[in-house]
C-alpha atoms as one frame of an Amber mdcrd trajectory, in Angstrom:
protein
  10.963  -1.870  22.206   8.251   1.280  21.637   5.229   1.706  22.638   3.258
   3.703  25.779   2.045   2.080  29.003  -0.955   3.051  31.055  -0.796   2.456
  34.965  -3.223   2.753  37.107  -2.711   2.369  40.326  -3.563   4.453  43.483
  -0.691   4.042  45.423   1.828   7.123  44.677   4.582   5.281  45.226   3.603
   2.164  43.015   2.995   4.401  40.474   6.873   5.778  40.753   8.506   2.702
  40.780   6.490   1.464  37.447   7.438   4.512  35.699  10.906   4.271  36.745
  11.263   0.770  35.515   9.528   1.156  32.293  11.191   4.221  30.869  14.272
   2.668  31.690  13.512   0.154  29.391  12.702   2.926  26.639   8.666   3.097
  26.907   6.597   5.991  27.665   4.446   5.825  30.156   0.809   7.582  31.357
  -0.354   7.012  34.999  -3.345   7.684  36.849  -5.349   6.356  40.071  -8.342
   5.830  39.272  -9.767   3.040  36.691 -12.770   6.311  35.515  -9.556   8.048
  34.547  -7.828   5.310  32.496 -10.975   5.079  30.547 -10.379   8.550  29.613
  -6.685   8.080  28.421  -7.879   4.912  26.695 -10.236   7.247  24.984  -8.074
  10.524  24.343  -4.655   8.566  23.481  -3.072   5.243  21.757  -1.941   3.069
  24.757  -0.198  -0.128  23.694  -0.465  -1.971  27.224  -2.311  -1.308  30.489
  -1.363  -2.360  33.773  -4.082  -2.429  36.355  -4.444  -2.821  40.103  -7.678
  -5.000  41.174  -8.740  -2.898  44.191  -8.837   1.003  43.301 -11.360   3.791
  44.600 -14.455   3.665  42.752 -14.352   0.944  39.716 -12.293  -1.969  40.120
  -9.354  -3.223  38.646 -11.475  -6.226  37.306 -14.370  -4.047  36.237 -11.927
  -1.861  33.954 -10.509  -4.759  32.657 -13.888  -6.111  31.697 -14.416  -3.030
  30.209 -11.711  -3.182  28.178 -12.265  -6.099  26.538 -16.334  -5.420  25.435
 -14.848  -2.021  23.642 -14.342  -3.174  20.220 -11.527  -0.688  19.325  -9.288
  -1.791  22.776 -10.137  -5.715  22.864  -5.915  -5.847  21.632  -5.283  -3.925
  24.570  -3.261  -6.123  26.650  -4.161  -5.808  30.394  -1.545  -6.772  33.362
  -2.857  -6.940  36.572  -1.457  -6.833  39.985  -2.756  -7.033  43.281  -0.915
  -6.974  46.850  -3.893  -8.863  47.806  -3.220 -11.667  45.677  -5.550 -15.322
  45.801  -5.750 -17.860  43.343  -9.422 -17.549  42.658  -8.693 -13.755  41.891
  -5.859 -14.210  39.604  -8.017 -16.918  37.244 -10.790 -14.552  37.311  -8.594
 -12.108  35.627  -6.919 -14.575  33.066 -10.603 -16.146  32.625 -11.525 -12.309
  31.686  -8.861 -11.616  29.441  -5.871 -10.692  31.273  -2.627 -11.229  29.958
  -0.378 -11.900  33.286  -1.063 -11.559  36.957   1.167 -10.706  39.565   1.670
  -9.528  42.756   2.384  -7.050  45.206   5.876  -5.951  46.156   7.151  -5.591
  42.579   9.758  -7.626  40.942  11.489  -5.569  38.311  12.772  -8.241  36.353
   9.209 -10.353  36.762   7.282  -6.269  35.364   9.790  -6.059  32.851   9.454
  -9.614  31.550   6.079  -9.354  31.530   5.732  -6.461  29.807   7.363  -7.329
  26.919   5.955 -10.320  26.410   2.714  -8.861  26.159   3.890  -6.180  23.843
   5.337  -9.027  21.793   2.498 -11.002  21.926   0.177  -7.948  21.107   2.548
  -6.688  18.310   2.260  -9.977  16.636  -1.389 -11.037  16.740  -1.552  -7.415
  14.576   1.015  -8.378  12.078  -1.549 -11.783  11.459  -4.221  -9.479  11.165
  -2.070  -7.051   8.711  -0.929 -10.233   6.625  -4.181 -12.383   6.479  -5.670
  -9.340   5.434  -2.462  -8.453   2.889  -3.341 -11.950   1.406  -7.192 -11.701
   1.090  -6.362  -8.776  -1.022  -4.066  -9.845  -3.335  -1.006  -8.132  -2.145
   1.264 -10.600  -3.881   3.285  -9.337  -7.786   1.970 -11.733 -10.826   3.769
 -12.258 -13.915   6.182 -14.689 -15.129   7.775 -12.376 -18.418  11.220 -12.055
 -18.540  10.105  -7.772 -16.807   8.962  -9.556 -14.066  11.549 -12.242 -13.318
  14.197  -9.540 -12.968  12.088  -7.404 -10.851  11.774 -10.414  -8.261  15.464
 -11.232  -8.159  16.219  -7.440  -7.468  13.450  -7.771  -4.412  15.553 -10.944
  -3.744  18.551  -9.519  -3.401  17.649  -6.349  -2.128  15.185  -7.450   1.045
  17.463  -9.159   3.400  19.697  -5.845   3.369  19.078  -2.641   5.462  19.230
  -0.554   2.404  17.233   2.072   1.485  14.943   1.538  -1.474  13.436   4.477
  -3.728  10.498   2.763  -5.830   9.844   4.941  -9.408   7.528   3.989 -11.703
   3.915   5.020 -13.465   0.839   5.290 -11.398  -0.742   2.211 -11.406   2.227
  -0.227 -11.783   2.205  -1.820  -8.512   5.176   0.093  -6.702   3.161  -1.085
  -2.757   3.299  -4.134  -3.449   7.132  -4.225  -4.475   7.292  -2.672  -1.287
   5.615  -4.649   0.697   7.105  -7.604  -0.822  10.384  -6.474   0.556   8.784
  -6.172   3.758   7.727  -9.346   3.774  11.142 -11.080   2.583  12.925  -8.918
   4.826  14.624  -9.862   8.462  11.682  -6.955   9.611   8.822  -9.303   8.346
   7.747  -9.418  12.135   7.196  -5.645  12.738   4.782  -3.496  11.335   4.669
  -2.222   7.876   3.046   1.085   7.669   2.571   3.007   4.669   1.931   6.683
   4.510   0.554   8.352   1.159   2.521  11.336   1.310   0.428  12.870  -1.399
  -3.108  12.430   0.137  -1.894  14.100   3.365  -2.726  18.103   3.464   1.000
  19.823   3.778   0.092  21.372   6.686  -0.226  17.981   8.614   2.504  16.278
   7.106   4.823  16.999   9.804   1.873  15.802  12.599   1.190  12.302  10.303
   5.021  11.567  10.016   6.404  12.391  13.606   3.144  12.856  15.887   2.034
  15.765  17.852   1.356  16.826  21.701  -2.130  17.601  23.005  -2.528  21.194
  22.608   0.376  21.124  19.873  -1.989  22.887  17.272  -5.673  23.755  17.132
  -7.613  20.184  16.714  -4.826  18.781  19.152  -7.323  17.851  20.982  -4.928
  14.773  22.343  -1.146  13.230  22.102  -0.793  11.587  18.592   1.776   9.006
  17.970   3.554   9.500  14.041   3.852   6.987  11.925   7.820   6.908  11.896
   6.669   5.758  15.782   4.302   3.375  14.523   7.235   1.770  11.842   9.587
   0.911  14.932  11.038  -2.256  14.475   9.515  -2.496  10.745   8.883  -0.926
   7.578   8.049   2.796   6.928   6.519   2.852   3.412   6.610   6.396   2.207
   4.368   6.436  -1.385   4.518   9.210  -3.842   7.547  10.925  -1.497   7.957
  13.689  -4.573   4.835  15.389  -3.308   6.004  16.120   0.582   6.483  19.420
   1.312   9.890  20.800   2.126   9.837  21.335   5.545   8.622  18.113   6.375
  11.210  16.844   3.681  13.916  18.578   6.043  12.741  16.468   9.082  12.848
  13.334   7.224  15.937  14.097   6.498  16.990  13.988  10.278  14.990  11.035
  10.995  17.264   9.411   8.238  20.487  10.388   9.360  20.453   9.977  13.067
  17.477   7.806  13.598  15.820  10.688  15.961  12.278  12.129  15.503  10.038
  14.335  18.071   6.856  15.061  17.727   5.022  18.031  16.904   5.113  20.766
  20.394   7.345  18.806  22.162  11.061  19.442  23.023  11.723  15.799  23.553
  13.585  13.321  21.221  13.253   9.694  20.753  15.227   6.751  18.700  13.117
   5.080  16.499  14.396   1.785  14.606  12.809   1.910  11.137  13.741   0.882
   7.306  12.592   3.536   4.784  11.452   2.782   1.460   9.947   5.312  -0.281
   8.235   5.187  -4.156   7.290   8.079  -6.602   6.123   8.325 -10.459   8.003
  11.520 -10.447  11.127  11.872 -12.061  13.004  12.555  -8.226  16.320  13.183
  -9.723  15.021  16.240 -12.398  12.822  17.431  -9.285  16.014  17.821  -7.179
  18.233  19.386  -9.796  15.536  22.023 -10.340  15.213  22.546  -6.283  11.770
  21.323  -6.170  12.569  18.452  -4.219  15.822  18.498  -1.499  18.859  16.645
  -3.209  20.754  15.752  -0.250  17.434  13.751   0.857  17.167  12.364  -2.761
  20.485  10.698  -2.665  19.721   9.269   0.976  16.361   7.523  -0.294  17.866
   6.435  -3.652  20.449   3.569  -1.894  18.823   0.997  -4.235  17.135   1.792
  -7.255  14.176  -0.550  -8.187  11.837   0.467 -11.455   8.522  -0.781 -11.189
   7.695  -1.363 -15.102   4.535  -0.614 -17.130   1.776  -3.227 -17.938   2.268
  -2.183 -21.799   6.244  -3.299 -20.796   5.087  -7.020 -20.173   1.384  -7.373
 -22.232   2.078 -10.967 -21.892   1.424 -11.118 -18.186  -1.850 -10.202 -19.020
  -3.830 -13.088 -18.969  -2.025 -14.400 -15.344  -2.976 -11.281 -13.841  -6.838
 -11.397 -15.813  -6.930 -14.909 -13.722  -5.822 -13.997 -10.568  -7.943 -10.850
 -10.437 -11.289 -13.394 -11.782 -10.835 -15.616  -9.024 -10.449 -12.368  -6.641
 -13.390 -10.796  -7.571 -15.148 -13.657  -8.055 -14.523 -15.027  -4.468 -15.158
 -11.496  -2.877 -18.782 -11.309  -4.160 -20.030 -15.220  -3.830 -19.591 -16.277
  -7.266 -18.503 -19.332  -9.313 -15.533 -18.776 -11.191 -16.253 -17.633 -14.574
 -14.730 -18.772 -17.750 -13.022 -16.288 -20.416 -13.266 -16.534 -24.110  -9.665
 -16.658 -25.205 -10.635 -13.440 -27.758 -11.409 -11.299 -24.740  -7.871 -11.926
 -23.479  -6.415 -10.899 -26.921  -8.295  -8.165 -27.142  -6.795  -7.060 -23.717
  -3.400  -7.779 -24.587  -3.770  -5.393 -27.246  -5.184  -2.669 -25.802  -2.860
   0.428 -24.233  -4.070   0.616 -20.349  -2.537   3.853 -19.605  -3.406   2.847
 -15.597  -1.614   0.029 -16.060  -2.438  -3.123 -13.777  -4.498  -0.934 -11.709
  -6.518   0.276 -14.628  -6.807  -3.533 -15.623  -7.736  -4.873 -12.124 -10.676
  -2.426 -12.051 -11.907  -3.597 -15.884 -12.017  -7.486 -14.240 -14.074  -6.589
 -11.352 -16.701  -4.585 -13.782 -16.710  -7.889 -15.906 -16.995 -10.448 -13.207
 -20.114  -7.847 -11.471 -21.958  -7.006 -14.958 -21.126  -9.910 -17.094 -23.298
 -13.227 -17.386 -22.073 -17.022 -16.621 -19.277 -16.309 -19.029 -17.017 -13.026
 -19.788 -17.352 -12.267 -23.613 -15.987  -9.745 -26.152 -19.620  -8.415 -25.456
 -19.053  -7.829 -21.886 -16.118  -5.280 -22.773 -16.482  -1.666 -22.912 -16.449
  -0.410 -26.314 -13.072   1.119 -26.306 -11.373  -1.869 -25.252 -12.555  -4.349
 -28.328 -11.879  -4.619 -32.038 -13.801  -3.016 -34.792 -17.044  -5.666 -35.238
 -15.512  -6.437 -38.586 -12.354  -8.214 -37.391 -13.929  -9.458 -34.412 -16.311
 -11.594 -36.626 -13.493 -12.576 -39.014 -11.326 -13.414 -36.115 -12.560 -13.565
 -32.964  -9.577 -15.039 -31.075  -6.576 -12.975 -32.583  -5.172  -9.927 -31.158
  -5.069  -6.868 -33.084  -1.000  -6.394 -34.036   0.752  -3.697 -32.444   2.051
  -0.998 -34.747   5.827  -1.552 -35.468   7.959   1.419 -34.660  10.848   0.676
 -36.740   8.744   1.232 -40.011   8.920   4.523 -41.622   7.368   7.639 -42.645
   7.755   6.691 -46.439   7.082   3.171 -46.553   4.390   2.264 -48.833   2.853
  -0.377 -46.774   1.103   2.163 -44.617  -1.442   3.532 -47.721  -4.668   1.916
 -47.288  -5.640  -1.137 -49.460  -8.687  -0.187 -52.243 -11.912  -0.759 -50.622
 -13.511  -4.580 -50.964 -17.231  -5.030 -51.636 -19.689  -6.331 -49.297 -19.136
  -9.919 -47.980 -16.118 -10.229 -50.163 -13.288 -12.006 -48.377 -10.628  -9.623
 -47.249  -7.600  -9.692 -48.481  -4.309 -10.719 -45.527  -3.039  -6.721 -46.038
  -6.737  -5.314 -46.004  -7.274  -7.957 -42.632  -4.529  -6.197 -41.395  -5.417
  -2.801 -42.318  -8.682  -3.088 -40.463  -7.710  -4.451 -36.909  -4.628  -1.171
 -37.159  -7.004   1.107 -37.473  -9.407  -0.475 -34.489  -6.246  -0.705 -32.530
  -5.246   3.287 -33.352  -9.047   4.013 -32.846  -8.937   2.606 -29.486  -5.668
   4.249 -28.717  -6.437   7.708 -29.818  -9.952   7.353 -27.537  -8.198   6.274
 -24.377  -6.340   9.524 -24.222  -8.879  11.965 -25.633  -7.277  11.764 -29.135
  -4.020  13.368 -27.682  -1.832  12.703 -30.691   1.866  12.794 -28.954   0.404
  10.694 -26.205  -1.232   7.967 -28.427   1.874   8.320 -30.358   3.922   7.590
 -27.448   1.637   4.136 -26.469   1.869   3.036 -30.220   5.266   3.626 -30.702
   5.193   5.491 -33.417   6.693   8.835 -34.880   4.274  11.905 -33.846   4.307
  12.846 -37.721   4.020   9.018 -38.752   0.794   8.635 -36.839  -1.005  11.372
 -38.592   0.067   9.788 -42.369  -1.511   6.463 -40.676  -4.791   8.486 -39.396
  -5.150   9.985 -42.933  -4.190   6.784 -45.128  -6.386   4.305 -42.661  -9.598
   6.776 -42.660  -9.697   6.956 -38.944 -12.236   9.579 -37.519 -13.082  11.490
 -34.492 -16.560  10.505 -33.685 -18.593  13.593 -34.018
């Protein structure tokens, strides 16, 4: 069990024995005697429980826990209250205003310590509903049924009811939380917390603060105690995304926290077990990092247990349309509309485009077509760069432009442009072909800023062949 305890109490010796019993049973505790005081704590510091006296100098025991419970941020707060001047009416005008247990005067330890945990328990679970209710109203679950996908989940299968480490690599974009949090979620630590930590969003200087936690005074802007989020993970899942881009000294105590299970936080001399799974993601290539001492190796081989790659959305195009539908009825349900209906050619002309932000890139597209589009989502509704040239569209508006082939070569004569067709003449199967490539290359060589080895890359094509294929199709920069 973790987590801090507030007493407040104005009898010294009550105060002792509390202490005594708690940190025995591994929580920290904070004490003070008057309820004005515990408001202040409450205030300066994250307190998990509070147990309260009824009759204290100055505001009551009931008054701070009514108190309490109108403060929106500390209405989770569960508050135990004792009395040694115990009556029935007293004790159900605590429960009636929100108190978790009642007890009385001389102290049981085996009654506090029950107690206690139960309403830590209690408290640590009505959070995880919150955390998963709100996981589920946005989507946190993987889509796709491709043969990509369907080995991804068995790995998270077989990988989730273990205590292994996982290291998460893959493009930005891909979806690399939600693996994580899918092995969470399957894991025998579905019950704790899962807390994720952006390593890269965090300034370097207050990595080490964010991670372990600080003292009051530890720093300048310490202005209180500060638990870390390795402290927050106990008993769950410590998500550590983009892990390449943590600075080395905070890499070093991460390192420790690994090994021996022991953090401490920032100004303080003391150390404390913490009970966490790590799994930490990155779309940097961790292993190249290491070898060229950018990134500590020894902490690189203790993340990478279990390899999992999350894959590309250009890896499994034909997932595209189940994750088009699940984002619709997302978007559509977030902003108090009817499900809209897609034409079937706006889904081709997705499945043919590159999405270099992968299935974040495409979750963002839906939400701009279900807010600007009208009843229905057509070709129309698409930004330019994601549809086909208006010619093939109006030949054929419900086939996908075909990805370039990478096995054919430099020489082969299939690649010269057919002769040019007059006006409303019907086109030719090679010059149909000819003129959905070059929309698809068009589109391509827009999406990254005509970067030629890039667009290469997405089409799969030779660097060199992709400039014979520019030259022979006719396809120009705008401007």
């Amino acid at each position: 069990m973790a987590g801090t305890v507030l007493v407040v109490d104005d009898e010294k010796n009550i105060r002792r024995t509390l202490r005594m019993v708690l940190e025995g049973d591994h929580l920290e505790v904070r004490d003070v005697e008057r309820a004005e005081e515990a408001l202040q704590v409450l205030t300066d510091e994250p307190i998990d429980l509070v147990i309260t006296d009824i009759r204290l100098p100055g505001m009551s025991g009931i008054e701070l826990l009514e108190r309490i419970r109108k403060m929106a941020s500390w209405t989770s707060i569960p508050v135990v209250v004792i009395s040694g001047h115990a009556t029935v009416g007293v004790a159900v005008d605590a429960i009636k205003l929100g108190a978790t247990d009642f007890f009385e005067k001389p102290l049981d330890r085996d009654r506090v310590l029950v107690s206690v945990r139960n309403a830590l328990r209690a408290s640590r679970l009505e959070r995880e509903v919150v955390a998963l209710r709100s996981a589920a109203g946005a989507r946190e679950e993987m889509v796709g049924e491709s043969a990509v996908m369907r080995r991804l989940y068995s790995e998270v299968e077989k990988v989730a009811p273990t205590r292994g480490r996982v290291l998460i690599t893959g493009e930005s974009g891909t979806g690399k939380e939600l693996i994580a949090r899918a092995i969470h979620r399957m894991s025998p630590r579905h019950a704790g917390p899962f807390v994720k930590v952006n390593c890269a969003a965090i300034p370097s200087e207050l990595v080490e603060s964010e991670l372990f936690g600080h003292e009051k005074g530890a720093f300048t802007g310490a202005v209180s105690r500060k638990r870390g989020h390795f402290e927050a993970a106990h008993g769950g899942t410590l998500f550590l995304d983009e892990i390449g881009d943590m600075p080395m000294a905070a890499q070093a105590k991460v390192l420790r926290a690994l090994q021996s299970g022991e953090v401490s936080r920032v100004g303080s001399d003391q150390v404390f077990t913490v009970d966490v799974r790590v799994l930490a993601a990155t779309h940097r290539d961790l292993e190249r990092e290491a070898r060229e001492g950018r990134f500590r190796e020894d902490l690189y081989f203790r993340l990478n247990v279990v390899p999992i790659r999350s894959p590309a959305l250009r890896e499994h195009p034909e997932d595209i349309p189940m994750l088009v539908g699940s984002f619709l009825r997302e978007f559509c349900r977030e902003n108090g509309m009817k499900p809209k209906p897609i034409v079937p050619a706006v889904l081709d002309a997705l499945r043919g485009r590159g999405f270099p932000g992968n299935v974040r890139e495409l979750k963002n597209l839906v939400e701009r077509l279900v807010i600007l589009s009208g009843d229905e989502i057509t070709l129309d509704d698409l930004p330019e760069e994601s549809r086909l040239s208006r010619e093939a569209r109006e030949r054929s508006p419900i086939v996908a432009p075909e990805p370039v082939s990478a096995g054919r070569g430099e020489d082969d004569d299939d690649d010269d442009a057919g002769p040019p067709r007059a006006p409303g003449e019907r086109p030719t199967l090679r010059q149909h072909r000819d003129d959905a490539e070059r929309a698809y290359i068009l589109d391509t060589l827009k999406e990254v800023d005509w970067n030629i080895s890039r667009a290469a890359s997405l089409l799969g094509l030779e660097r060199t062949n992709l400039h014979k294929k520019i030259r022979a199709l006719g396809v120009k920069r705008e401007g």
